[in-house]
N, C-alpha and C positions, 0 to 999 in steps of 0.2 A: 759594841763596835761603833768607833765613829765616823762619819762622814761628812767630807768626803775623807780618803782617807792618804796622809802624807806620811815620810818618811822625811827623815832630818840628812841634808851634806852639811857638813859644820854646823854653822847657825841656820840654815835655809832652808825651810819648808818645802818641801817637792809633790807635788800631785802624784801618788803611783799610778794614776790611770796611764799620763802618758807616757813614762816610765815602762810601763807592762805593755804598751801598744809597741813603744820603738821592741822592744823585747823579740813579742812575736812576731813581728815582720822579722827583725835577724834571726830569728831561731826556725824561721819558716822556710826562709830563703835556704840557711844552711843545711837542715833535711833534706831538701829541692834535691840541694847540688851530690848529698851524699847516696839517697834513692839513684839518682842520675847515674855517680859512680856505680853503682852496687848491679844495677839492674841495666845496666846501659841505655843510648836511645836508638832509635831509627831514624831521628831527626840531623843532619848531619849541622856539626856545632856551628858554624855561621849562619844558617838559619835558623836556629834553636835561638840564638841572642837576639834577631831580629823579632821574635814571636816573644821573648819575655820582654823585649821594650815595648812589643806592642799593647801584651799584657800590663804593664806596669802602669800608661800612658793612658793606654784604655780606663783604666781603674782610679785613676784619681781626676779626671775629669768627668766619669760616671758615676764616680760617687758626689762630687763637689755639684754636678746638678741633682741627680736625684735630692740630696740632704737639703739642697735651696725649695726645690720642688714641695719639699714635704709641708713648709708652713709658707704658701707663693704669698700668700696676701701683705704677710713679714717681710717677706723678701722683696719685693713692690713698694714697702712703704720707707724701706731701710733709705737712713739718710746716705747709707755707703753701701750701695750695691754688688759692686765687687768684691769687697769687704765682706758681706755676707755671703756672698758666693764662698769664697775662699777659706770662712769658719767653719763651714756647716759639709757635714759628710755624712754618705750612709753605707753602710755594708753591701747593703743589694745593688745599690749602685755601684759600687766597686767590680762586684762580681761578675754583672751583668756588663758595664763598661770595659771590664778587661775580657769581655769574651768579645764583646765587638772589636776592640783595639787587634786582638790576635785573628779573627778572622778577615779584616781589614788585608793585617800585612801580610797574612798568608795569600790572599787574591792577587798584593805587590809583588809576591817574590817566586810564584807561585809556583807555591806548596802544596801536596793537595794531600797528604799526611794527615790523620789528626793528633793534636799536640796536646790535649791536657789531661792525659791521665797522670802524667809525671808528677802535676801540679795536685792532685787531690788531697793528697793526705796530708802534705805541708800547708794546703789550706787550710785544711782543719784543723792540724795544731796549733796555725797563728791564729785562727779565731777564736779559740779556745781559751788564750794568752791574752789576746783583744776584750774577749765579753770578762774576763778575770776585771781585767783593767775598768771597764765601762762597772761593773759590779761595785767594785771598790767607790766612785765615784758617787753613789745612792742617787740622789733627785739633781744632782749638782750639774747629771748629763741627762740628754735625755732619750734615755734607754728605759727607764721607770715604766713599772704597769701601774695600771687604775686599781682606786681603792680598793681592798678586801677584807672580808671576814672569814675566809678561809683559818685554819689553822697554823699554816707555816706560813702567812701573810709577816711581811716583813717592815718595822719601820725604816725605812732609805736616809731617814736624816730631816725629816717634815712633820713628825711623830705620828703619821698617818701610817695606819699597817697598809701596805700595795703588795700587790702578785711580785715577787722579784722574778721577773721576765727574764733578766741574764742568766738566771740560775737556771730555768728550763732551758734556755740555749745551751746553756755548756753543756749538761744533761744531754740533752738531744743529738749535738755534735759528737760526744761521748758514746754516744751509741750506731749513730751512724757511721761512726768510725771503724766501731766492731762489726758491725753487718756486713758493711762494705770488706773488708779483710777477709771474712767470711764467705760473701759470696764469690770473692775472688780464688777463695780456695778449694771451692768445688767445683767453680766453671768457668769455663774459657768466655773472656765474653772481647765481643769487638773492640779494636782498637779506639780508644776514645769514648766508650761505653761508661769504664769506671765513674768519667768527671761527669755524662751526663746522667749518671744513676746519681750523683751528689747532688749536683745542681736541683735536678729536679724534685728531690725529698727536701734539700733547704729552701724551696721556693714554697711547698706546699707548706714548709713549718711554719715561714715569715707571713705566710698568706694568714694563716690561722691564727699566729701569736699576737699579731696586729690590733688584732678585738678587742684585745683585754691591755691596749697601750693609749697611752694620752696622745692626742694631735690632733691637728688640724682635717678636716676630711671634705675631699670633694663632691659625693651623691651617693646616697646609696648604704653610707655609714662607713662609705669606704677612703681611704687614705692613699697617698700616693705610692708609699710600699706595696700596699695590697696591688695597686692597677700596675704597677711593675713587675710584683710576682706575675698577676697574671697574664701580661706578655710574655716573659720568659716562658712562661708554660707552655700558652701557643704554641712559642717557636719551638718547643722541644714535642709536639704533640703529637706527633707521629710517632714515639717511642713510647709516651704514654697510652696509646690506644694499640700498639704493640711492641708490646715490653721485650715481648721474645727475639725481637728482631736484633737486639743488641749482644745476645748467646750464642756460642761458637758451636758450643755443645760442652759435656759436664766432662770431669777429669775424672779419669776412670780412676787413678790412685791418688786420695787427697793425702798429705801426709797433715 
């Protein structure tokens, strides 16, 4: 396999990464809207729009700082500042940006609902779709782990064998997709529960896979992903010091 890796329109070379990113943002969106149909909401549709612009909003200007954030002394020295801003994205920023964006406009319009369990599983299929894409890319993006001698240590395109870090993401998503389905099937749990039982195992994943990624680090050996996981965790730290409080109680008949 080469990397990075393209696909030919006619004569022209196409990067599949971005190809596979636009993908799962539509194939993400469109789950969204069919879960929506299928399962209805609580959210009455004019507010619902206003909470997905928030989320949308939220998430690309939380991602475009965290991504600057992660190499700031780059981003500092760049002769095009905004330019840098405007290259550079990260996931957790997104995530984390689009929950402040939606809790924003809900304080706006005030909603006092919570809104994203709708949102779960469609996230996870477009990251899914997303790290596909970042995969394909090898060392070209930089999603790459640090050297290894591991066994299934992969060369990315550098002939350096590295941890292929997306591959444990998809992986990981892949399974917390099934737990998640799973735990929803034997128990009722709070409104708004499901997204933060995501949130909070993708936070602790990003915290941990960071280790074994290349970057820039602020103290401590830590990077600016990690210090963003560990905000978000904070703020969700009361569900992690009781988990229970998010269970309704169990479904006496799971089918």
């Amino acid at each position: 396999m080469r990397f990075p890796c393209t696909i030919h329109i006619g004569h022209h070379p196409v990067l599949l990464h971005g190809i596979l990113e636009f993908i799962g943002v539509f194939v993400a969106f469109r789950y969204y809207l069919w879960l929506k149909k299928k399962q209805g909401d609580t959210i009455p549709s004019d507010r619902r729009l206003f909470v997905v612009a928030g989320a949308t909003l939220g998430a690309v200007i939380g991602a475009r700082i965290i991504g600057s954030l992660e190499d700031l002394p780059a981003w500092l020295s760049s002769s095009s500042p905004w330019l840098y801003f405007f290259a550079n994205k990260t996931l957790v920023g997104g995530l984390l940006g689009g929950l402040a964006g939606v809790e924003l406009v809900k304080k706006i319009i005030g909603e006092k609902q919570h809104t994203g369990d709708l949102f779960t599983f469609p996230l996870i299929l477009g990251m899914i779709i997303g790290r596909i894409g970042c995969f394909s890319a090898g060392v070209f993006e930089e999603t790459y782990g640090k050297p290894s001698d591991l066994p299934w240590a992969m060369d990315l395109g550098d002939g350096i064998p590295r941890h292929p870090v997306t591959i444990y993401e998809i992986l990981f998503l892949l399974l917390l997709w099934i737990a998640l389905a799973q735990f929803s099937k034997y128990y009722v749990v709070q409104q708004g529960a499901l997204f933060k039982m995501f949130l909070i195992a993708y936070l602790v994943f990003r915290f941990s896979l960071d280790f074994i990624k290349l970057g820039w680090r602020y103290f401590a050996g830590l990077g600016t992903i990690q210090l963003v996981c560990i905000a978000g965790l904070l703020y969700y730290a009361r569900y992690i010091i009781h988990p229970r409080s998010l269970i309704v109680s169990k479904r006496i008949h799971a089918s």
